[in-house]
C-alpha positions as CSV (number, residue, x, y, z in Angstrom):
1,X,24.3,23.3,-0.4
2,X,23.7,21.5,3.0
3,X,20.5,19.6,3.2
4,X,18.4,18.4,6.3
5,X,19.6,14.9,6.0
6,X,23.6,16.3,6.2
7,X,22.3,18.6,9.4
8,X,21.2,15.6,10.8
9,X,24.1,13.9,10.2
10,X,26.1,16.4,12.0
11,X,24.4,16.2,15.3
12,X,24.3,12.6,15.5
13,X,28.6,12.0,16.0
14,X,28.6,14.4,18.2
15,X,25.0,13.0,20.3
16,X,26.7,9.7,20.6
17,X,29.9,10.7,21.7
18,X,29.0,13.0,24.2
19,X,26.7,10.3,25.5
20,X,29.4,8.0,25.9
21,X,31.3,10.6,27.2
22,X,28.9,11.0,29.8
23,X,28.6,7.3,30.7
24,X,32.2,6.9,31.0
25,X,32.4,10.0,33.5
26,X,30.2,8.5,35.4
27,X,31.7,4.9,35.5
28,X,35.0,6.3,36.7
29,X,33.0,8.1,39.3
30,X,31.9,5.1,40.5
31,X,34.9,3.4,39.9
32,X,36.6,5.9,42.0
33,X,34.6,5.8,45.1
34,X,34.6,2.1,44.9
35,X,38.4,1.6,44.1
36,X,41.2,1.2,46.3
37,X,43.4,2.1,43.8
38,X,42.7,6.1,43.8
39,X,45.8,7.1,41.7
40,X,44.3,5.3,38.8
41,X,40.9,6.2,39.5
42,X,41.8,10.1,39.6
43,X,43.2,9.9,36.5
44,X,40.7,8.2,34.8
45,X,38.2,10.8,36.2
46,X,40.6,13.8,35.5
47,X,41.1,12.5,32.4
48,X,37.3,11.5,31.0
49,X,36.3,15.4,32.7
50,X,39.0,17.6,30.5
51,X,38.0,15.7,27.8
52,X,34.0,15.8,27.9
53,X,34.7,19.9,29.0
54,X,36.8,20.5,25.6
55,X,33.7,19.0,23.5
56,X,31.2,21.1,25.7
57,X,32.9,24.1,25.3
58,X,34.5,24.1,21.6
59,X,31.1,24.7,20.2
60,X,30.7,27.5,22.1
61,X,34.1,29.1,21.8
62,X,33.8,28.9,18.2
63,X,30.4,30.2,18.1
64,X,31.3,33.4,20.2
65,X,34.6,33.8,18.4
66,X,34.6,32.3,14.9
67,X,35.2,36.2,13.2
68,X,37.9,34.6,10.8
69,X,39.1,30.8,9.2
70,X,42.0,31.7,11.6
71,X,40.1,32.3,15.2
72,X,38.5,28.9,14.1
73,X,41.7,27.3,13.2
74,X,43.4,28.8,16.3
75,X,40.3,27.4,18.5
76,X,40.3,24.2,17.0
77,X,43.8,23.8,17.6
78,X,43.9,24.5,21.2
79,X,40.8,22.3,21.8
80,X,42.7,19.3,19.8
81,X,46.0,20.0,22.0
82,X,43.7,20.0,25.4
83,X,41.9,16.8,24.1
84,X,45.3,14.8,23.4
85,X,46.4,15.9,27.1
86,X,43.7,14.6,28.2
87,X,43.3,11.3,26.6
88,X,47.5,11.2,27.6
89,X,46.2,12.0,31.4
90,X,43.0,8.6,30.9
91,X,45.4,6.4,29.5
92,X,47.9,6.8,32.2
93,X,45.5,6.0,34.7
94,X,44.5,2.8,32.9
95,X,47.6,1.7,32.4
96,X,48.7,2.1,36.2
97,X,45.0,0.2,36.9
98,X,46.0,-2.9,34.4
99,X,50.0,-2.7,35.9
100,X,48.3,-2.9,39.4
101,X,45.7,-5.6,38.2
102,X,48.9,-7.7,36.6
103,X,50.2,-7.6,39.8
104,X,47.8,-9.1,41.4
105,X,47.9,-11.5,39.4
106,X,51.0,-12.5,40.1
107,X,51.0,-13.1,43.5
């Protein structure tokens, strides 16, 4: 049986998270409008938006269709495959922003 202290528990992950989430969409906001590097900055941004929309929306997708273990699995699934894109689409972006700051470097 669940308790009030394991209810707690499970909205304080996901609290922090999409805090963080929130601050980091922001700082690549910023970072885009102040960065001459826009390639990297988009992605970043595109990146840090999928993401933080695929944790605002799974709750609700699963709360509106979460009929069977295998809607919920299905759901889960597809959220997990949008996430990993977009976490693939972030780290792209920082990794052309560190090969452009190596560069500079360099010179």
């Amino acid at each position: 049986m669940i308790n009030e202290t394991t209810s707690i528990l499970n909205y304080i992950g996901p609290t922090i998270y999409g805090f963080t989430q929130v601050v980091l969409l922001v700082f690549c906001f910023i970072f885009l409008i102040k960065s001459k590097n826009t390639t990297a900055s988009i992605l970043l941004l595109i990146g840090t938006l999928i993401s933080l929309i695929a944790n605002i929306a799974q709750p609700i997708i699963l709360s509106l269709n979460s009929t069977s273990v295998e809607n919920i699995i299905l759901i889960s699934s597809i959220v997990s495959i949008i996430k990993s894109i977009a976490y693939s689409i972030f780290i792209f972006g920082l990794c052309l922003l560190i090969l452009d700051y190596l560069k500079k470097l360099d010179k």
